[in-house]
C-alpha positions as CSV (number, residue, x, y, z in Angstrom):
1,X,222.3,10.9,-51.2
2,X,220.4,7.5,-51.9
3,X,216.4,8.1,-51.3
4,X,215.7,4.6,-52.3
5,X,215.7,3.3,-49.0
6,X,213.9,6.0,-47.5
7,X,211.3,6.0,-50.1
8,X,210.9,2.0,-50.3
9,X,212.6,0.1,-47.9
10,X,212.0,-2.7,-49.1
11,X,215.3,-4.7,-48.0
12,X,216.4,-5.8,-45.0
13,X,214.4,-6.1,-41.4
14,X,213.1,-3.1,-41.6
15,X,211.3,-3.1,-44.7
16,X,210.0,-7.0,-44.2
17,X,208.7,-5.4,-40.4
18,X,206.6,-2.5,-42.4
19,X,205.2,-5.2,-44.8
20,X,204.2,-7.4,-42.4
21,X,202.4,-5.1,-40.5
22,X,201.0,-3.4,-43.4
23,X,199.4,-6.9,-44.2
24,X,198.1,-7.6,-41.2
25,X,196.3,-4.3,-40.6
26,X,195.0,-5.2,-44.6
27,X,193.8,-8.3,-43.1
28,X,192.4,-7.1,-39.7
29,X,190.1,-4.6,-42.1
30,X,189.0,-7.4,-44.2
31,X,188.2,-9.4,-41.5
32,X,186.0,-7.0,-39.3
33,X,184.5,-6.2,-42.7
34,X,183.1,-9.9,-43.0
35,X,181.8,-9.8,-39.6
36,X,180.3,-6.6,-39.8
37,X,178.4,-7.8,-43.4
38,X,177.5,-11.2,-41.6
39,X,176.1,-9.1,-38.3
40,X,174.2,-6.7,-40.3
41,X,172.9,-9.7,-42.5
42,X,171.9,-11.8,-39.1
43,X,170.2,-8.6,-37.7
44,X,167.9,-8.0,-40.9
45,X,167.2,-11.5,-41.1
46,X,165.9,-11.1,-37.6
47,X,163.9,-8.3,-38.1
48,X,162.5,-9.7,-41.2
49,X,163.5,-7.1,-43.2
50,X,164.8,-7.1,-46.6
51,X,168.2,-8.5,-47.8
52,X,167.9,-7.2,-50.7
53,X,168.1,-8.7,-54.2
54,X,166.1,-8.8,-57.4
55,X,162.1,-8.1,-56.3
56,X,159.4,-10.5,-57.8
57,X,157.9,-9.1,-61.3
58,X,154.6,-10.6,-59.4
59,X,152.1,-9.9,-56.3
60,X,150.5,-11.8,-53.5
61,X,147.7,-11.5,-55.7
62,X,149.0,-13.1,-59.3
63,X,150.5,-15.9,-56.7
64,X,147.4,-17.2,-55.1
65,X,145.7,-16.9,-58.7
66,X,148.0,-18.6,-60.2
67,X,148.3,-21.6,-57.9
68,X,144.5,-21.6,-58.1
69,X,144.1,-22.1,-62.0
70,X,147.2,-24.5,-62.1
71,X,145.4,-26.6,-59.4
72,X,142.3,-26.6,-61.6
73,X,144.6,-27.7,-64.4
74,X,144.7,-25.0,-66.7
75,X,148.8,-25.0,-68.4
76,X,151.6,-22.5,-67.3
77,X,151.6,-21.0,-70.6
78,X,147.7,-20.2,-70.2
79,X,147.8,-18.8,-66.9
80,X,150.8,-17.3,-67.4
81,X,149.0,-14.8,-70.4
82,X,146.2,-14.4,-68.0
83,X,148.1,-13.0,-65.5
84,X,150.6,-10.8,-67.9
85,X,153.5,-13.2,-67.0
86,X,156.1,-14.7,-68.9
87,X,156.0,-18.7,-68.4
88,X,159.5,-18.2,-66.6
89,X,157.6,-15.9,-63.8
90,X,154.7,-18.5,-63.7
91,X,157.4,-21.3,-63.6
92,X,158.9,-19.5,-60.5
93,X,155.6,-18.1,-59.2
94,X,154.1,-22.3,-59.1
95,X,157.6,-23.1,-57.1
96,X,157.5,-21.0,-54.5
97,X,154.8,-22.1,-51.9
98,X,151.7,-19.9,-50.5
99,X,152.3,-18.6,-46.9
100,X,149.4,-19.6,-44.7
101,X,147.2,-16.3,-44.6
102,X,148.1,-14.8,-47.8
């Protein structure tokens, strides 16, 4: 007896009917998992909650100090080592604005 098409039909209309549907049911899974990320994504954003992502090595706090001393002119690397920063964090810190009531 020959298993081979049995185990793997693979030739003739039968086997190109299973891998087409296999496909699509591969695609229809990939598909509602995109709309399901981008949903769950849309509803957070609404919320305001978190998206996730790397969280900032600085507070509210080292922020508003830090856009006050570089406003009076002291360098990045200075208020950097006053607030226990590295000048990459102050650098980052100085380019994202101050919320209105922080």
């Amino acid at each position: 007896m020959d298993w081979r098409g049995v185990i793997f039909p693979g030739r003739g209309g039968t086997g190109r009917l299973l891998f087409q549907l296999l496909g699509a049911v591969g695609e229809f899974e990939w598909q509602l998992a995109i709309e399901q990320t981008r949903a769950s994504v849309e509803q957070r954003r609404s919320n305001g909650g978190n998206l996730g992502g790397r969280r900032k090595s600085y507070s509210k706090q080292q922020q508003q100090l830090g856009h006050r001393l570089r406003g009076e002119g002291m360098t990045v690397s200075k208020f950097a080592a006053a607030l226990g920063l590295s000048k990459g964090s102050a650098h980052r810190l100085l380019l994202e604005p101050l919320k209105a009531g922080v």
